[in-house]
C-alpha positions in Angstrom: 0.0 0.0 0.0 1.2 3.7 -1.0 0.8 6.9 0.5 1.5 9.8 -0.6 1.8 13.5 0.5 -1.7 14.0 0.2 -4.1 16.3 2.1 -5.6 14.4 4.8 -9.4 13.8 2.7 -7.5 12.7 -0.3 -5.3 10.4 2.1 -8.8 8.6 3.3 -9.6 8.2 -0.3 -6.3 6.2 -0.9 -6.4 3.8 1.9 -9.7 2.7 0.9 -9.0 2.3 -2.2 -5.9 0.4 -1.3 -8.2 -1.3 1.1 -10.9 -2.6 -1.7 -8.5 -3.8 -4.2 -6.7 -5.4 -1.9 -9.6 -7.2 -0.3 -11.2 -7.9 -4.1 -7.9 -9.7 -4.9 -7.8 -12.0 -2.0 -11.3 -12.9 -2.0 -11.0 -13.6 -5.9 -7.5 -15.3 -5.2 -10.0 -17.4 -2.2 -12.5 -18.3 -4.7 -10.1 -19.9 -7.6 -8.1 -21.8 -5.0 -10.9 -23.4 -3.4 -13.0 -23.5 -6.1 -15.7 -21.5 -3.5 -19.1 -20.9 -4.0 -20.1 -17.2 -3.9 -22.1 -18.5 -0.3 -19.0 -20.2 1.1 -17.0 -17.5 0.0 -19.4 -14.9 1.9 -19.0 -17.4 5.2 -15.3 -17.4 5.2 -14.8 -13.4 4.7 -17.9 -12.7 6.7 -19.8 -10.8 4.0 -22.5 -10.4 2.1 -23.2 -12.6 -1.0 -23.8 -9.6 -2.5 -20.5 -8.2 -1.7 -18.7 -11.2 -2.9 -20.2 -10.6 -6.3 -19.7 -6.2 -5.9 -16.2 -7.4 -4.7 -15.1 -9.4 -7.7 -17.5 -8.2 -10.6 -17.1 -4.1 -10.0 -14.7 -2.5 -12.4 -12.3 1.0 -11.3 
């Protein structure tokens, strides 16, 4: 993760950024492994099926 001399709003939107591709990699990284349902998948990240399928289908 990189941050940079921002001011602190634009810092927030970094991080999160950061935070959400991060987190859309391992749970896609999760799913191929284990060959995961979208349900199980949910379970073990402690989600929202719907979120699994935000998560891995929503382009930036």
């Amino acid at each position: 993760m990189h941050i940079y001399k921002l001011n602190k709003k634009t810092s927030v939107v970094v991080i999160l950024k950061n935070y959400i591709e991060e987190r859309a990699v391992e749970v896609a990284k999760f799913i191929v492994s284990s060959n995961s349902t979208v349900r199980e998948t949910a379970k073990k990240f402690g989600i929202s099926k719907s979120t699994v399928h935000t998560v891995v289908t929503k382009k930036n």
